[in-house]
C-alpha positions in Angstrom: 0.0 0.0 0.0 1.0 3.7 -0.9 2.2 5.6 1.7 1.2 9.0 2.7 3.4 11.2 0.6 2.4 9.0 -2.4 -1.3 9.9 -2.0 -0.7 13.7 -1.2 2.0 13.9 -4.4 -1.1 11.6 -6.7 -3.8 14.2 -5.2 -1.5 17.6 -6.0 -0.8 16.0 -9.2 -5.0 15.4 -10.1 -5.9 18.7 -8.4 -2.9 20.4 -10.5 -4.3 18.6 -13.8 -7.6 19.1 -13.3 -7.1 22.9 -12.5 -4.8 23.2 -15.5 -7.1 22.6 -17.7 -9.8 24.6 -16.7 -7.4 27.8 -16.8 -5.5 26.6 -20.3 -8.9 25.7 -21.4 -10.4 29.1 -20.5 -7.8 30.6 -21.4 -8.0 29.5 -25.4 -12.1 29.6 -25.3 -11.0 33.3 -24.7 -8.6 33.9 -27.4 -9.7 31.4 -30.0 -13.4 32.1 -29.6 -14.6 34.4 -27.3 -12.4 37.9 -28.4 -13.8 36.8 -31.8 -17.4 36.6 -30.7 -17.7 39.5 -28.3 -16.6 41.9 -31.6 -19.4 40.4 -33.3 -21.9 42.1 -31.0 -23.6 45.5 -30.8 -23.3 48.1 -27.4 -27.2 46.2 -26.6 -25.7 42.4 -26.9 -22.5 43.8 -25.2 -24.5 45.0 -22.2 -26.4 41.8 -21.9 -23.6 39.4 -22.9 -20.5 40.7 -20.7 -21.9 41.4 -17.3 -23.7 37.8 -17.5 -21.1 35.8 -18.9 -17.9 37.4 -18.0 -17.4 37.6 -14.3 -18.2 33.4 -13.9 -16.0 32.9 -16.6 -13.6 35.2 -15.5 -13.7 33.7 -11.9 -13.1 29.9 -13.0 -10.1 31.5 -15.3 -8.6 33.3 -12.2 -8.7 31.1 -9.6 -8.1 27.5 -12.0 -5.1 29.7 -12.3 -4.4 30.2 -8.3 -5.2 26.2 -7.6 -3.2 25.4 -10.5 0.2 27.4 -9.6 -0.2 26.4 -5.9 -0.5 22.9 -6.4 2.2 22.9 -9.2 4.6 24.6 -6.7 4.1 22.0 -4.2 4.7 19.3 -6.7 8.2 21.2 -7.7 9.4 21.6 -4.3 8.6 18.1 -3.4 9.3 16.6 -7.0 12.3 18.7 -8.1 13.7 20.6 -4.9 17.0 21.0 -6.9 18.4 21.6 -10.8 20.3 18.3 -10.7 19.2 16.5 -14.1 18.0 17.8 -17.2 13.7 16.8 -16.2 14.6 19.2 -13.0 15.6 21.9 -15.2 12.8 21.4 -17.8 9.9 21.0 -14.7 11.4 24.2 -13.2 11.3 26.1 -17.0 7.8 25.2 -17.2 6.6 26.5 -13.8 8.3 29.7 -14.2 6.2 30.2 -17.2 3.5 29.4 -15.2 3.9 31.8 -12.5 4.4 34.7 -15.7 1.4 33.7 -16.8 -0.5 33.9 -13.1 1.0 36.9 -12.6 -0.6 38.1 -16.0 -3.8 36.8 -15.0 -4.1 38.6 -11.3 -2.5 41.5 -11.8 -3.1 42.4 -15.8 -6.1 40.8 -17.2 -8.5 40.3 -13.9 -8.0 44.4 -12.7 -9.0 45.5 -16.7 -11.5 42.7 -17.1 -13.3 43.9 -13.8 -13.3 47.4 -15.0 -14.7 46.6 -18.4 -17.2 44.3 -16.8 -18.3 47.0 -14.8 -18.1 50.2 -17.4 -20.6 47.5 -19.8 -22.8 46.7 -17.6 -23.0 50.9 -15.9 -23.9 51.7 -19.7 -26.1 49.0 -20.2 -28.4 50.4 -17.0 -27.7 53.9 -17.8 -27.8 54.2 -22.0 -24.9 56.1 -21.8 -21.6 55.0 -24.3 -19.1 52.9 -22.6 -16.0 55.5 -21.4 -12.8 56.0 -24.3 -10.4 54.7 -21.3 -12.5 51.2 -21.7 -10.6 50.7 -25.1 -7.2 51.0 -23.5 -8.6 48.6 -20.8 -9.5 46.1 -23.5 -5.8 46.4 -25.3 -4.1 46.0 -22.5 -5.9 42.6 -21.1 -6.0 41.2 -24.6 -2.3 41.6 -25.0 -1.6 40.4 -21.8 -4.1 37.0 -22.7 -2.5 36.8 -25.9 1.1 36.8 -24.4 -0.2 33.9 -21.7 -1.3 32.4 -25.1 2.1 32.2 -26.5 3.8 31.4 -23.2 1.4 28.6 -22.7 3.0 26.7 -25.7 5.9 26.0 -24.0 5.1 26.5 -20.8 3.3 22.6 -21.7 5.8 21.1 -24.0 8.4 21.9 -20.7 6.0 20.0 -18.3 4.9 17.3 -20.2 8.5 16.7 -21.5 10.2 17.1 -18.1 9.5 13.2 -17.2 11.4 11.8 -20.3 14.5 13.5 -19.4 16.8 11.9 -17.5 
């Protein structure tokens, strides 16, 4: 029978997958399909769409994001505590990415994504145009999502190649 560290290092590792994939997985719905779709709509849909669909969406992204990166660091400090083989150093690449990208998330594209959130659904209620600053808001999120787009390429080819190194 496993013992306890076994089980903890299996759970971090489901948790860690399982988290993983709801952020990566948000994370392309947003760039592949939703940046797309939400250009599509008029101010009206806008007001309806965002403020409904956004925030939950937003919230899974955010914090599959937080379970993800704390999970993953407990896996590297118990896994890989040093830069000894080549999988180490490969395991270690990938989680840096990782924390880039978390670091994107929660201080980048959550702060502009709340204010936009908020700014679209204040116009909806109010008929007033959406402020000019909410343009800037939306360039700077998108290019921060479209940089943890790019990052996330090899941020999973370094942690799903760090166990065939030796």
């Amino acid at each position: 029978m496993p013992d306890a560290a076994a089980w903890v290092e299996v759970l971090l590792r489901w948790v860690h997958y399982l988290a993983g994939i709801t952020w990566i997985g948000l994370l392309y719905f947003f760039n592949l399909i939703n940046t797309g779709f939400l250009k599509s709509l008029d101010a009206g849909q806008k007001g309806v769409v965002i403020p409904r669909l956004m925030p939950n969406a937003l919230n899974w992204f955010r914090h599959g994001a937080t379970v993800t990166v704390l999970a993953g660091l407990a896996l590297i400090f118990m896994l890989h505590p040093s830069l000894s083989g080549t999988g180490d150093k490969a395991i270690w690449i990938g989680g840096i990415l990782g924390i880039i990208m978390f670091i994107n998330v929660h201080a980048i594209i959550w702060p502009c994504q709340k204010e936009i959130i908020r700014m679209t659904k204040e116009s909806a209620e109010t008929g007033k145009p959406t402020p000019p600053e909410m343009a800037a808001l939306a360039r700077k999120a998108l290019l921060a999502s479209r940089v943890n787009f790019m990052l996330s390429i090899p941020m999973l080819f370094f942690m799903a190649a760090a166990s065939h190194f030796k």
